[in-house]
C-alpha positions in Angstrom: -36.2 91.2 9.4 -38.6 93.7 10.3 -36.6 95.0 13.5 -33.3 94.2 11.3 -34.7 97.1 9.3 -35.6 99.7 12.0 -32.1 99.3 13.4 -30.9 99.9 9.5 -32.6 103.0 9.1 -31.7 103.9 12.5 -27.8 103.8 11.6 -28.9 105.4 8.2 -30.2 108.5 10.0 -27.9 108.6 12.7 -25.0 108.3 10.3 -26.0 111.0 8.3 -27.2 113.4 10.9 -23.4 113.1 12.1 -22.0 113.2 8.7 -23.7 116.8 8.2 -22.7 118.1 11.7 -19.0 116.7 11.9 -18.2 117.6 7.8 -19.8 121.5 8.3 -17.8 121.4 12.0 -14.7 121.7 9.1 -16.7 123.7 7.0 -17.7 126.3 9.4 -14.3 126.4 11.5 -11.6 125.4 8.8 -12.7 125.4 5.5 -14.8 128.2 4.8 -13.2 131.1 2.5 -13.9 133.8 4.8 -15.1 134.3 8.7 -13.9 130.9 10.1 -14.4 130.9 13.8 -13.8 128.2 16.2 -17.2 126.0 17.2 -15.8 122.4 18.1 -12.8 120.6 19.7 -12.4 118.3 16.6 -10.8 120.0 14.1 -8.5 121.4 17.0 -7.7 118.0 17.4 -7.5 117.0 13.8 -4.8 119.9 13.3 -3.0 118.4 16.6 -2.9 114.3 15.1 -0.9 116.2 11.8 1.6 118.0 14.4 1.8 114.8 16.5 2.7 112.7 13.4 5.3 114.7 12.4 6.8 114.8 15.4 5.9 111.1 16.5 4.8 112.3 19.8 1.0 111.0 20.7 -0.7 111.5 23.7 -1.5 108.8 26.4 -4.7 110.1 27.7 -6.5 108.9 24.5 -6.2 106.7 21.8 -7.7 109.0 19.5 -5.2 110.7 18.5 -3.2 107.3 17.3 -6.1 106.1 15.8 -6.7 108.4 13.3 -3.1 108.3 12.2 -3.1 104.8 12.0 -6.6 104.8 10.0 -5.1 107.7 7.8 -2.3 106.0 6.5 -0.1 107.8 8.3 -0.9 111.0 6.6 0.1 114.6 7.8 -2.3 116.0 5.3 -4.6 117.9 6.8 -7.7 117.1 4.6 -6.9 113.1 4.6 -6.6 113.5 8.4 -10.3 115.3 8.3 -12.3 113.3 6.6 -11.0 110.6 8.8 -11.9 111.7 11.6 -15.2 112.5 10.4 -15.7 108.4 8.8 -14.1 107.3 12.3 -16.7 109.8 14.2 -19.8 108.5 12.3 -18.5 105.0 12.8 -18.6 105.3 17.4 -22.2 107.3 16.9 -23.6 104.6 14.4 -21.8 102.1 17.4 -23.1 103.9 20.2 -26.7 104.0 18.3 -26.6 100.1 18.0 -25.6 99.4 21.7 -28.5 101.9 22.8 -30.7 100.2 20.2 -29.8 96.6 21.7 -30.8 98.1 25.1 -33.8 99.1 24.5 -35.3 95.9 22.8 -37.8 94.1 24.4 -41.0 92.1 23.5 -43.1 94.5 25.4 -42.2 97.3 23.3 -43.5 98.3 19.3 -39.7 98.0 17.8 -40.9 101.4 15.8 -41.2 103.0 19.1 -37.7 101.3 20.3 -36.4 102.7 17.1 -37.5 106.4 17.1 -36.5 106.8 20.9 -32.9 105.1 20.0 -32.1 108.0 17.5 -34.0 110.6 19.8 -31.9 109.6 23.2 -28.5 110.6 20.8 -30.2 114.1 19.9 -31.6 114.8 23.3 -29.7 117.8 25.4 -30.6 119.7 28.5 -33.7 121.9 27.8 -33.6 125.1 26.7 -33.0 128.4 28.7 -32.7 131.9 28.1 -30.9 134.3 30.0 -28.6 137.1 28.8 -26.7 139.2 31.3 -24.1 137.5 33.9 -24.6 138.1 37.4 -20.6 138.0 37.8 -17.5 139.4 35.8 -16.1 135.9 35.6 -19.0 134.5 33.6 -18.9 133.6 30.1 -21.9 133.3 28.0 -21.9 132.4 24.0 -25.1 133.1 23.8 -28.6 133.9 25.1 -30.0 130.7 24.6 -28.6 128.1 26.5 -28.5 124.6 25.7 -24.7 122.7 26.5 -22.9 125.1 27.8 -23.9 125.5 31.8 -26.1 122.6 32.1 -25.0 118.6 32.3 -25.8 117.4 28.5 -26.5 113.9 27.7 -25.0 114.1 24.4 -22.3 116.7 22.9 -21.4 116.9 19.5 -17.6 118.9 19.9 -15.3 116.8 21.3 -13.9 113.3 19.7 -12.4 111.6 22.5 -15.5 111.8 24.0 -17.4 110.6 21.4 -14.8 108.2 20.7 -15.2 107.0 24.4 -19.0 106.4 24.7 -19.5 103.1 22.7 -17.3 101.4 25.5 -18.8 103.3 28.5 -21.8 102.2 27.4 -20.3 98.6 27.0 -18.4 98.6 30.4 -21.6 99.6 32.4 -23.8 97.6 30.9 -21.9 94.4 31.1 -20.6 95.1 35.0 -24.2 95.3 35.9 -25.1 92.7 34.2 -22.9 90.7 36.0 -22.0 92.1 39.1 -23.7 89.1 40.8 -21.5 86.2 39.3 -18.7 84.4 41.2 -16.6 83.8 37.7 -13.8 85.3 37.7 -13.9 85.8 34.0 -16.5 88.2 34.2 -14.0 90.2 36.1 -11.7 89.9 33.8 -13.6 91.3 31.1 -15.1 93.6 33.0 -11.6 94.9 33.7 -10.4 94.2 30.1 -13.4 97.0 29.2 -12.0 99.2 31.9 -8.8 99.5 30.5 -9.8 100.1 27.0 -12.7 102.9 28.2 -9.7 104.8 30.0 -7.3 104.4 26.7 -10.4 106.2 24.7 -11.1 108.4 27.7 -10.1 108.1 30.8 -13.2 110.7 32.8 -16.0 107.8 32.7 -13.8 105.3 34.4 -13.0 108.0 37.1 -16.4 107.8 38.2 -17.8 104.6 37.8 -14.8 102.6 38.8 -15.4 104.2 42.6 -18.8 103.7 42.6 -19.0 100.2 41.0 -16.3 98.9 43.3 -18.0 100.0 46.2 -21.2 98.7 45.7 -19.6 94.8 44.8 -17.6 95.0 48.1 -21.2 96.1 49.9 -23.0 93.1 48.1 -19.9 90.3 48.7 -20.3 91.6 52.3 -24.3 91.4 52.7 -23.5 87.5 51.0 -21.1 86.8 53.4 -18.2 86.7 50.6 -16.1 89.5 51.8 -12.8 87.7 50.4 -14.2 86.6 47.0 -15.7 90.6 46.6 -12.1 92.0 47.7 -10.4 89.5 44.7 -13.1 90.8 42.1 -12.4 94.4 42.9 -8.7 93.8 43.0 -9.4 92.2 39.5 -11.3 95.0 38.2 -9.4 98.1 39.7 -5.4 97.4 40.1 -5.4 97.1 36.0 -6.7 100.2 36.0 -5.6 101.9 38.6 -2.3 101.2 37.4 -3.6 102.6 33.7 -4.7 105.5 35.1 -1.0 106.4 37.1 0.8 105.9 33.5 -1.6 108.6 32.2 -1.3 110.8 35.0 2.8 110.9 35.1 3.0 111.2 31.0 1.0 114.2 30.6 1.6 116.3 33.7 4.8 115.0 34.8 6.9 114.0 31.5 5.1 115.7 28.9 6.6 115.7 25.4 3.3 116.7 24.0 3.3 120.4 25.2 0.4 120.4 27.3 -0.4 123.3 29.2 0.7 122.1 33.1 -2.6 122.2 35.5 -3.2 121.0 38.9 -6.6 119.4 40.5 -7.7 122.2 43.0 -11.2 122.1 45.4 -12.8 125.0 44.1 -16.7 123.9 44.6 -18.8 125.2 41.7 -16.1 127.5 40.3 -16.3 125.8 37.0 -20.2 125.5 37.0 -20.3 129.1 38.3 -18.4 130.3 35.2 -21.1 129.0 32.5 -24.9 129.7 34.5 -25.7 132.0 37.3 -28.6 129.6 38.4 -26.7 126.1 39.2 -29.8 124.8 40.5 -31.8 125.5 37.9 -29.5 124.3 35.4 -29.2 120.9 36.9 -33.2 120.8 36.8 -32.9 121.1 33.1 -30.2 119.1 32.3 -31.9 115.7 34.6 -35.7 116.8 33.9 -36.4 113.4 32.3 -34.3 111.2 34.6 -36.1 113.0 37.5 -39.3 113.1 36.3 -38.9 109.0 35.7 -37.5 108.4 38.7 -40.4 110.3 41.2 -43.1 108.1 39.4 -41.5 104.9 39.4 -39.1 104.5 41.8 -40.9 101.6 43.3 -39.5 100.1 40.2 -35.5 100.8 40.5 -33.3 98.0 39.2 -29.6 97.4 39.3 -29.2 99.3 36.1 -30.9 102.0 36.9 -29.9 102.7 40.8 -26.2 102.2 39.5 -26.8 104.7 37.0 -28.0 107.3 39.3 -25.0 106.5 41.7 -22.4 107.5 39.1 -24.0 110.2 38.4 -24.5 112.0 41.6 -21.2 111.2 41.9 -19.9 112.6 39.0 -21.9 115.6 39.7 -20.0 115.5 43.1 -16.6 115.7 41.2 -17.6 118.0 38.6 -19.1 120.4 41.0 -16.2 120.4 44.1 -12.8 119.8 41.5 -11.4 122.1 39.0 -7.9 122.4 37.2 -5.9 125.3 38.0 -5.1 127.6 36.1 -6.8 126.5 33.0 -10.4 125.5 35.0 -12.5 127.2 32.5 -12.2 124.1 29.9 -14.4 121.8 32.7 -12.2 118.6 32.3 -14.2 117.5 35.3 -17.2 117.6 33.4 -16.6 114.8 31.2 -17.4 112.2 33.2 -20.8 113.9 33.7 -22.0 114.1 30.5 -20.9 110.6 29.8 -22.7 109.2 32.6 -26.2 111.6 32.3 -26.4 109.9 28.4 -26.3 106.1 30.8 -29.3 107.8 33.3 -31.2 108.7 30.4 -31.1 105.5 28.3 -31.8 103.6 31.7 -34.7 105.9 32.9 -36.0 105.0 29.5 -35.4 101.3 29.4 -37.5 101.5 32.7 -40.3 104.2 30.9 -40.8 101.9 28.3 -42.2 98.9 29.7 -44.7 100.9 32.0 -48.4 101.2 31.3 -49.3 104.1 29.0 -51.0 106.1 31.4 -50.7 109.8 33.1 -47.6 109.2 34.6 -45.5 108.0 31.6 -47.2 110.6 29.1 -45.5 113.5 31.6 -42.2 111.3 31.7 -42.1 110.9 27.7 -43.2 115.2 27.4 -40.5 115.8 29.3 -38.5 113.5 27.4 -39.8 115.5 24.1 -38.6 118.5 25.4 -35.2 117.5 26.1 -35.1 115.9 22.2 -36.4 119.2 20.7 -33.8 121.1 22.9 -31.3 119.3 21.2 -33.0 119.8 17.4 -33.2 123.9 18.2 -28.9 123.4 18.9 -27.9 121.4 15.7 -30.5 123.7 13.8 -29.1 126.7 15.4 -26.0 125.3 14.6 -26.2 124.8 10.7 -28.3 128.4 10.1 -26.5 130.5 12.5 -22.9 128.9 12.3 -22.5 128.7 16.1 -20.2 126.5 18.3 -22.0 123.5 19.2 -21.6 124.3 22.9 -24.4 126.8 22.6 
């Protein structure tokens, strides 16, 4: 009962620490009488589901979009179609808060501790930097503090598909790890079954663990001498969503009904990280401080989780950093996968921290930690004082 009430008052704060930021994301942008200004994706993409349902046309690249006309009743109202996307949005960060809670758990660790870094791992963000002039023409700063925007978050509070998406990222990592050892072919199933439904929320997570993952069950069938069997799991787990993915691809680039601006993938290394920070380097320091900082003290004690973790995120980095969309590349679409797989490396790096003695070593880890978590309080706080975007 005791932990049942930690995770309660978990969801309780998590749920209404969204319901403030998502309701005065309308407020600020939509609602307001005067001085409305744009400072999230969601009610962009609340006032697209109300064009969409009137014309019946939905997008395939997320299920988002259907979903909240479904769960609205079909409404083209634009308030009704609001306030359920905000419900639905506090629903996936309550979800993504109990699957992160789950992870944690462990009878070597106070659940009050388990609890207070459940909720802090959803608030933490890169940490904090300040710089105000850009070094180039082309770069665009919204501010002089910098928190989202340049850096690799963890967590991001302005786009729903995303948001949507993470519950079953986290649920498609953890369980092919999990089981990446087993010679059922129903795990492969399911593993593939959660492929398929991650890409339908959001296809950008998939994009980079899928590579990844595969690769490293065809290296351990080989080492066990099970090439065959490993080439029949992958097939099980990829052609599914391979094939996903190609449906997505042709209906929104090549038979659009949905009036999507056309792009193309071009190799334009850093082009779209240039735009946003005119210290990469340093930017990527302060967006992975914590998962660095764990990893240098206890590498010795790497598991599956956590080396897989890394993986897809150096690779995602790899993608973000070498790909771009031409002409509209400024909008970092190769940056989703990222941020979706930094939140993994954190929650792993801490499911490792937490089970270490409490000496030197992990007090640095869980400062740096702290700073990361009070980088991300100064952005919703800046947020709800100074009415900025929430990609400050």
């Amino acid at each position: 009962m005791v932990k049942d009430k930690h995770m309660y008052l978990g969801l309780f704060v998590i749920a209404c620490l969204s319901f403030s930021v998502f309701y005065y994301t309308f407020y600020f942008q939509v609602w307001q009488p005067s001085n409305s200004h744009w400072v999230s994706d969601i009610p962009t993409h609340a006032s697209a589901i109300e064009e969409f349902s009137k014309n019946g046309n939905f997008p395939i690249y997320s299920l988002w979009y259907r979903l909240v006309n479904i769960t609205s009743g079909f409404s083209v109202n634009s308030k009704i179609i609001a306030y359920t996307s905000i419900y639905l949005l506090i629903f996936f960060m309550c979800l993504k808060y109990i699957i992160t809670y789950s992870l944690l758990k462990s009878e070597h660790v106070k659940i009050a501790l388990t609890f207070l870094i459940a909720i802090s791992l959803n608030i933490a963000m890169p940490i904090i930097s300040f710089y105000k002039n850009p070094v180039t023409a082309n770069q665009l700063f919204l501010n002089n503090f910098h928190v989202y925007l340049g850096n690799i978050s963890p967590n991001q509070w302005h786009n729903s598909t995303l948001i949507f998406a993470m519950p079953f990222n986290l649920l498609l990592f953890y369980f092919s790890v999990k089981h990446i050892h087993s010679n059922q072919l129903r795990d492969f199933w399911i593993m593939s079954i959660l492929s398929i439904i991650s890409i339908l929320c959001k296809p950008n997570y998939a994009l980079v663990f899928l590579p990844i993952f595969c690769s490293y069950l065809l290296l351990l069938n080989y080492k066990e001498k099970k090439l065959l069997l490993g080439i029949v799991k992958t097939a099980l787990i990829a052609l599914p969503s391979i094939i996903l993915l190609l449906l997505q691809w042709y209906f929104t680039f090549k038979h659009n009904n949905t009036e999507l601006s056309p792009v193309k993938t071009i190799f334009a290394p850093f082009i779209v990280w240039g735009t946003y920070s005119p210290h990469i380097f340093i930017s990527l320091i302060l967006s992975i401080a914590f998962p660095l900082t764990t990893v240098s003290f206890y590498f010795k004690k790497m598991d599956s989780y956590w080396l897989i973790s890394w993986l897809v995120f150096i690779f995602s980095l790899i993608i973000f950093s070498l790909l771009a969309e031409y002409p509209a590349y400024a909008a970092g679409n190769y940056g989703w996968g990222a941020i979706a797989a930094n939140y993994i490396l954190f929650l792993f790096s801490m499911r490792v921290l937490l089970v270490q003695p409490f000496n030197w070593k992990s007090k640095i880890a869980f400062t740096v930690f702290g700073l990361h978590v009070l980088s991300g309080l100064f952005s919703l706080s800046y947020f709800f004082v100074y009415q900025t975007a929430l990609i400050l």
